[in-house]
C-alpha positions, -999 to 999 in steps of 0.1 A, spaced: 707 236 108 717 270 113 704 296 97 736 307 77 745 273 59 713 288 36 716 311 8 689 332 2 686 352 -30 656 378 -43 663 380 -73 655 359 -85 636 350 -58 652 311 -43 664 297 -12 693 273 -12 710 254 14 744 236 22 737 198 24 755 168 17 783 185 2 764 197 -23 744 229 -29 706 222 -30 683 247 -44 645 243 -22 619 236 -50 588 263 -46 569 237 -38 587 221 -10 587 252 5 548 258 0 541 224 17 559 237 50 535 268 51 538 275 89 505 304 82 478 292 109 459 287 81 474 260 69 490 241 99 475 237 135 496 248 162 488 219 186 493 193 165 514 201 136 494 184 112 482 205 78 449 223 73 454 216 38 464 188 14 500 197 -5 490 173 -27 471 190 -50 489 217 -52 497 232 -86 528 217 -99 538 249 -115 536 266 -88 563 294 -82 578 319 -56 569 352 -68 588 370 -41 613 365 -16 619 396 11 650 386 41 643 396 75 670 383 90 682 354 116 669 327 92 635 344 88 619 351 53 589 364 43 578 348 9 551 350 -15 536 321 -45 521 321 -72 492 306 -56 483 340 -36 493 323 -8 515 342 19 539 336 52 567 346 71 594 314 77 621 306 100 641 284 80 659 272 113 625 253 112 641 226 92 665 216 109 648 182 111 645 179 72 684 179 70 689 155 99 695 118 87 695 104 120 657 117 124 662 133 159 682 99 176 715 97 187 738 74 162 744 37 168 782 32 177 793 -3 170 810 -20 203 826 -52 209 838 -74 241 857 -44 254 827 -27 263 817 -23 300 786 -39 309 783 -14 338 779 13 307 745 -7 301 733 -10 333 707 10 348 687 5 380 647 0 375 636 24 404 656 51 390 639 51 360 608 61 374 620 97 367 615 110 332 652 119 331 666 86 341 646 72 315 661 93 292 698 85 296 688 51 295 669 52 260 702 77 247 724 43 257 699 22 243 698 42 212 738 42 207 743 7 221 716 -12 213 713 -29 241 708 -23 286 710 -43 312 682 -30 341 686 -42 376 662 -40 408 633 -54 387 605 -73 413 609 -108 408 573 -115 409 560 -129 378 546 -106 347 571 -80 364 586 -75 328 556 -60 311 556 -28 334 593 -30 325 581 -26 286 554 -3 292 579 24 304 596 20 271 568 13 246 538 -14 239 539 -49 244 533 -65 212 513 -100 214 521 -129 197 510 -163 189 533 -168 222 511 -146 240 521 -110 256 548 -127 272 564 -162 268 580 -183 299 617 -199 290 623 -224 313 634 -265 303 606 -282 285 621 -314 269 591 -318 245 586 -278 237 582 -267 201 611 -245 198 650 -247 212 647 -220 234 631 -242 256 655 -265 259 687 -269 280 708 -265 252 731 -237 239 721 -213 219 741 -198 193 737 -158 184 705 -151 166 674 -127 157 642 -136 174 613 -143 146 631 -135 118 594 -153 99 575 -129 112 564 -94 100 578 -67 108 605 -85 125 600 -79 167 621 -45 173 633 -52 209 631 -81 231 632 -82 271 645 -110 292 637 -110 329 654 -134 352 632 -147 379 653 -180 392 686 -193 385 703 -219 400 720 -235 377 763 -226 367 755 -226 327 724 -208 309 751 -176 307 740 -147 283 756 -138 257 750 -104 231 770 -97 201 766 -66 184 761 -74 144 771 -36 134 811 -49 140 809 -81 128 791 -65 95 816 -41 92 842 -63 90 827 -85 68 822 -50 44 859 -44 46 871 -80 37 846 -96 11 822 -58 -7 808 -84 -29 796 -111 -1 783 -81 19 760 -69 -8 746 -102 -13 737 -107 21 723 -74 19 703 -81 -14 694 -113 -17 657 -128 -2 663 -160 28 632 -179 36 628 -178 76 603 -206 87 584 -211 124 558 -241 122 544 -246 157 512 -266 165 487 -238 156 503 -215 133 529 -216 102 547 -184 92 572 -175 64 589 -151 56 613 -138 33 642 -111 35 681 -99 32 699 -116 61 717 -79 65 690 -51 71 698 -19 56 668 16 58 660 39 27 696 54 29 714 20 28 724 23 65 731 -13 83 705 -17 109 712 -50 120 702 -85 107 681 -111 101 700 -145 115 689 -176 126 703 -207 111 676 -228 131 651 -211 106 665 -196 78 666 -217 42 694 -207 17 681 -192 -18 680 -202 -49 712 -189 -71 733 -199 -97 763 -217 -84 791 -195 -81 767 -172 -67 756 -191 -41 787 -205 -32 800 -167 -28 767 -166 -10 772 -194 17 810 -183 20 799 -146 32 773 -162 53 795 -181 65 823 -159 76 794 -137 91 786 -163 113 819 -171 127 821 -129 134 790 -136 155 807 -162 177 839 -146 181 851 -140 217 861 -105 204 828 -91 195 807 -110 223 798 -98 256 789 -129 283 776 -129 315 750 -146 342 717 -131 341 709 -130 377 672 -128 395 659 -96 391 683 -85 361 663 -75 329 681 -69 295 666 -51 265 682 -53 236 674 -39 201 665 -77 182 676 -68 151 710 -51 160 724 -72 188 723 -107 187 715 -129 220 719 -165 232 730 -186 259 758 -214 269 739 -243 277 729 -256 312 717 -286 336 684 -283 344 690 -313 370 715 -283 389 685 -262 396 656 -240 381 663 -216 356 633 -194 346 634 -162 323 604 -141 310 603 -125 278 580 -102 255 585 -79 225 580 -43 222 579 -27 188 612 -5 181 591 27 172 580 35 206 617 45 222 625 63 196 595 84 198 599 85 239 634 96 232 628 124 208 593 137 232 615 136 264 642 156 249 617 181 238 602 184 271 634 185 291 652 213 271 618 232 280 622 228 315 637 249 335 
């Protein structure tokens, strides 16, 4: 936020800025709060010396003196004192929160533009061009991963924390004809979340090919952003209910029964799409008047079809020693189905929790506009 899209006034004393297309006046105490006085914040770790929360809520600017380039000296009403660069804030103003925006892609995009070699991202700035694509795309594809078995969780360690399940910190998908759940099974899988019954919902999933020798089993991603958006464009109505309205998701396995229920479209505070909640293996339609529900299934529905259109999907063998890493809410996965009587076919996979490149993102870029 540069320092000129504020306007700062003495008299009386207020500080204003451009945002949103609107003019908004900073409330006294907003300002107080952001005290950047050693007093009240600690230089190492940012975090307050004092607790805003009790401050008086009458409390007032008393005076306001300019010094120029963004910085202002300001007084309250509380006796309290400090000179502020209001450049500072840029982060207050940004709705993205420091990450790149997600750009919705279909089957035109390269998978080469995913793609990034494991070695390589030993280096901190490798790392970081992948989690910038990541970020945008939702999704990479990492080659040059060891083969060896448990290979994947150094894979998600340079990219956050392994999160355990009841499947364990990792989970093997190979053919088990008497498994509890389809993904071990030979069949095709149609695109879906992973563990929409849980919560929170898994933020990213890897999938490490160790053998494949079989012709089927192909991947396949779909990003939901541009099958969402067309379903916005054609049927406003539909959209909102899928973006409103509770599913019951449902996992029973031999040891453990979870439920859960949520919006089949996931939106944040600000109403922005994230992604979605899909798995028709799982999910259980809600209770609604008729008409409603009809409206309901028929949005569902034409969601669903989005998903499987050749348009918006990207396909492709996984080979031995590929990874891919894909944001679980935003980019659906499966698979064409196989014959396990061809040959082996054996993937890892684990979850890491979606928090963790996002925060590597926004330390890296911190510490590499530092550097020389």
């Amino acid at each position: 936020m540069a320092h000129n899209a504020f306007v700062i006034e003495t008299q009386p004393p207020r500080i204003s800025v451009q945002w949103a297309q609107e003019r908004l006046e900073l409330h006294p105490l907003w300002l107080r709060e952001r005290s950047p006085h050693p007093e009240q914040l600690d230089a190492i770790t940012e975090q307050r010396l004092f607790n805003p929360h009790q401050l008086d809520p009458e409390l007032t600017l008393l005076q306001l003196r300019d010094e120029g380039q963004g910085h202002v000296w300001l007084s309250f009403s509380d006796g309290h004192q400090a000179l502020y660069d209001l450049n500072a804030f840029a982060a207050d103003f940004d709705l993205q929160d420091g990450i790149p925006a997600m750009q919705p892609w279909d089957a035109s995009l390269e998978l080469d533009a995913l793609r990034f070699h494991w070695p390589a991202l030993a280096d901190d700035g490798q790392l970081f061009e992948a989690l910038d694509c990541f970020l945008r795309q939702g999704a990479l594809i990492i080659d040059g991963v060891p083969t060896e078995p448990d290979s994947i969780l150094e894979v998600a360690a340079r990219f956050g924390h392994v999160r355990e399940t009841n499947f364990g910190k990792r989970f093997e998908v190979y053919s088990r004809p008497d498994s509890d759940d389809l993904a071990y099974r030979a069949v095709a899988l149609a695109p879906h979340t992973d563990n929409p019954y849980r919560e929170p919902v898994p933020g990213i999933q890897l999938l490490h090919c160790l053998v494949n020798e079989t012709r089927g089993g192909q991947s396949t991603l779909v990003d939901s952003l541009s099958a969402i958006e067309r379903l916005r464009a054609a049927d406003p109505e539909g959209y909102a209910l899928l973006a409103t309205v509770p599913v019951r998701y449902r996992y029973r396995g031999a040891d453990i029964e979870l439920l859960q229920r949520r919006p089949i479209i996931d939106t944040d505070h600000a109403g922005q799409v994230l992604g979605v909640h899909y798995s028709p293996r799982l999910d259980y339609s809600p209770l609604l008047p008729p008409a409603t529900f009809s409206h309901f299934h028929r949005a569902r529905q034409r969601l669903g079809q989005w998903f499987s259109d050749p348009e918006l999907e990207l396909r492709f063998t996984l080979k031995p020693g590929e990874l891919m890493l894909f944001d679980n809410s935003r980019v659906l996965h499966g698979r064409t189905g196989y014959d396990p009587r061809e040959g082996h076919r054996h993937l890892q996979g684990c979850y890491i929790d979606i928090d963790a490149p996002r925060g590597r993102y926004r330390a890296l870029r911190r510490r590499l506009q530092q550097e020389p």
